[in-house]
C-alpha positions as CSV (number, residue, x, y, z in Angstrom):
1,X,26.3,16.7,7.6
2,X,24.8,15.1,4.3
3,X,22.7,17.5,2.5
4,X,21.5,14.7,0.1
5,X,18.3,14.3,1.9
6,X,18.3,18.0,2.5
7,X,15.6,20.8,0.5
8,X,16.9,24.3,0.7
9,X,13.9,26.2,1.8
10,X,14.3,29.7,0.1
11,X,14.9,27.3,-3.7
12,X,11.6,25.5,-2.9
13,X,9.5,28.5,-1.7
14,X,11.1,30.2,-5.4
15,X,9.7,27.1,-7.3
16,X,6.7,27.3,-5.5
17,X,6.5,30.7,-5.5
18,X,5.6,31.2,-2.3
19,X,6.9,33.3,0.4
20,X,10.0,31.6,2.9
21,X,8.0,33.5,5.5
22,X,5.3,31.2,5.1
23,X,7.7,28.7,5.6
24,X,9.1,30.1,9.2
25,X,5.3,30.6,10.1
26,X,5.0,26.8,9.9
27,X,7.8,26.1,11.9
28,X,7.1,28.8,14.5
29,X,3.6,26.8,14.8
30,X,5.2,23.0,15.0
31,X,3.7,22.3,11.8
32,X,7.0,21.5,10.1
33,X,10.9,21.0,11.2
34,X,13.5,22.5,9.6
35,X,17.5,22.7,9.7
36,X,19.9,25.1,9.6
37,X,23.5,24.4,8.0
38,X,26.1,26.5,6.7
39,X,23.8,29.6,7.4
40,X,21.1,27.6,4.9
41,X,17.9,26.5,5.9
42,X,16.6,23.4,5.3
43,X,13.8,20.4,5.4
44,X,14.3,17.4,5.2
45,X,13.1,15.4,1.7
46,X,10.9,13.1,3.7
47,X,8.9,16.0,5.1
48,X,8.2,17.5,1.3
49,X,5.2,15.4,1.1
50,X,3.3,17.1,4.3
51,X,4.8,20.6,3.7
52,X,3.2,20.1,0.1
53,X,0.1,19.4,1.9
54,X,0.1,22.1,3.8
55,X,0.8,24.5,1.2
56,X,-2.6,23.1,-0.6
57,X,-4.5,23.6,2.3
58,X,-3.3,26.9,3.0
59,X,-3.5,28.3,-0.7
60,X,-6.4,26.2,-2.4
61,X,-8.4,25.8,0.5
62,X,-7.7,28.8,2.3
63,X,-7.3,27.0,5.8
64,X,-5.1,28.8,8.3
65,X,-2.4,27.4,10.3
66,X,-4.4,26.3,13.2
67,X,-6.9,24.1,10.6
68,X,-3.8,22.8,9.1
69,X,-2.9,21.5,12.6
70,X,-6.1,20.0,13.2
71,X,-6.9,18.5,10.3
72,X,-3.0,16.9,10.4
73,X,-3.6,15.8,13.9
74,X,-6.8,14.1,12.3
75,X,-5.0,12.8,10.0
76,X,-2.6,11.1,11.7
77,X,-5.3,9.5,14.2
78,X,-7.5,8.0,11.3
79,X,-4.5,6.5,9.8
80,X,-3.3,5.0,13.3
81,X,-7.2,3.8,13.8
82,X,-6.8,2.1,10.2
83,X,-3.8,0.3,11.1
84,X,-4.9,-0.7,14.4
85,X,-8.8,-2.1,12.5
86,X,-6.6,-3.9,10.2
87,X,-4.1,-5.4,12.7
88,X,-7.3,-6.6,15.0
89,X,-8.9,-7.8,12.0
90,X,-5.5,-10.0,10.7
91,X,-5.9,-11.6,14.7
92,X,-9.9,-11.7,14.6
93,X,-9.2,-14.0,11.3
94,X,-7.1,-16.2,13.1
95,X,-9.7,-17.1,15.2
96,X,-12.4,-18.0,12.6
């Protein structure tokens, strides 16, 4: 396996300093998908963007895991409704 794209959790959670516990919570919930190799867990890099996300939410916001969820779920949906506006609008444009 290519751990290139590959962030060892318990070096990020010791740069963040914040517990790898937090880290298993979130993937216990489905919030976050990690990988185990060589007895090391991981997450993958393209994932560092949401698990940053989450750690805002959860630290500077005080959200708990379940907020986190919805508001990601919320997330996700406006961005889907965005692309889908735009797309109909590119075709509505068409017509004019």
């Amino acid at each position: 396996m290519d751990t290139q794209d590959l962030i060892i959790i318990d070096l990020f959670c010791e740069e963040c300093q914040i517990e790898t516990h937090f880290i298993e919570e979130l993937e216990d919930f489905g919030l976050i998908h990690t990988v185990v190799y060589n007895d090391t867990k991981y997450f993958h890099r393209e994932e560092l963007v949401r698990v940053e996300k989450i750690i805002r939410m959860h630290n500077d916001l005080n959200i708990n895991k379940e907020g986190i969820a919805v508001i990601l779920d919320l997330l996700h949906k406006m961005n889907q409704l965005t692309s889908e506006v735009k797309l109909l609008k590119t075709r509505l444009n068409l017509y004019e």
